[in-house]
C-alpha positions as CSV (number, residue, x, y, z in Angstrom):
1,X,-16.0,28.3,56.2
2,X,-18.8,26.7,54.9
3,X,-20.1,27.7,51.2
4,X,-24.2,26.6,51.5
5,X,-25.7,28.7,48.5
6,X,-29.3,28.6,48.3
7,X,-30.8,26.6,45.2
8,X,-30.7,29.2,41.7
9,X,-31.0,29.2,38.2
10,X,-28.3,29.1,35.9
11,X,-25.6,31.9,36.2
12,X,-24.4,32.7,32.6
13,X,-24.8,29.2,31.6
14,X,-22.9,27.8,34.8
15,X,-25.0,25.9,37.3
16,X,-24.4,27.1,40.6
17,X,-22.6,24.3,43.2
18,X,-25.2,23.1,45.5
19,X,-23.2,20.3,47.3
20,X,-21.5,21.4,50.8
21,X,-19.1,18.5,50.7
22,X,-16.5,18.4,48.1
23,X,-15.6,14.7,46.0
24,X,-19.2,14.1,46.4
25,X,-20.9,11.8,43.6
26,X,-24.8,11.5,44.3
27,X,-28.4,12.7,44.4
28,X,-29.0,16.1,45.7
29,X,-32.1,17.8,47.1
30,X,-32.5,21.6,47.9
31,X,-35.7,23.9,48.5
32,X,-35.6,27.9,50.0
33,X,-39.2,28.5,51.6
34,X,-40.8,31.6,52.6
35,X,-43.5,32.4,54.8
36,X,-45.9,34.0,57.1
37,X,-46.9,32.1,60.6
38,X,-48.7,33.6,63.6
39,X,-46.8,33.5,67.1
40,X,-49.1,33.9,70.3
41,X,-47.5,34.9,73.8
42,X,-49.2,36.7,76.7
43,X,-52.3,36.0,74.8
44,X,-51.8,38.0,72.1
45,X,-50.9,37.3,68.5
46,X,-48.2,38.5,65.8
47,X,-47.5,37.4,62.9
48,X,-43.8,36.3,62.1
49,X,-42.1,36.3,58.4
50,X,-39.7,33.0,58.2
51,X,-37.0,31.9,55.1
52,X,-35.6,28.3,55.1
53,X,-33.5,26.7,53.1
54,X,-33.4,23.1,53.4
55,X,-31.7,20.3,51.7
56,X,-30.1,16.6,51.7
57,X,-27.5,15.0,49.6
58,X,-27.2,10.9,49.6
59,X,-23.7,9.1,47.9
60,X,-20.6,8.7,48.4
61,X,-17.5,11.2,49.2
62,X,-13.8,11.1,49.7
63,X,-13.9,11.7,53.8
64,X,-10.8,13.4,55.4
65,X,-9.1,10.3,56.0
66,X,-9.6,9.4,52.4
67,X,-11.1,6.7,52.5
68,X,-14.5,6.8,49.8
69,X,-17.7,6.7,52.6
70,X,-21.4,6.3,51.3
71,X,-24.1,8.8,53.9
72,X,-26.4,10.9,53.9
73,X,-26.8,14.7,55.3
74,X,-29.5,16.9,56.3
75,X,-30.0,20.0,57.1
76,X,-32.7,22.9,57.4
């Protein structure tokens, strides 16, 4: 399973892990927006609620073949 937590403060002094790959070193990016946008089918309008969370992290890893890999990963 996959453990993608969506960016938060400090829990009890402990920064919680936002990486989704493990023997990562590098520069990570995360953001969780929230919204309002208006839909339009048949003619007629409604407007939708919407929550993303987006991120990226850029360095290099130990990939499963355990090798050390540089990359960079997306993902909204």
């Amino acid at each position: 399973m996959f453990h993608i937590l969506p960016p938060l403060p400090p829990q009890n002094g402990q920064y919680i892990e936002p990486i989704t790959i493990f023997d990562f070193e590098g520069f990570v990016g995360r953001t969780e927006v929230t919204g309002t946008g208006t839909g339009t089918a048949d003619g007629k309008s409604k407007t939708y609620n919407f929550d993303v969370d987006m991120g990226f992290m850029q360095g290099k890893f130990v990939g499963t073949d355990g090798k050390t890999h540089h990359g960079t990963f997306g993902f909204v």
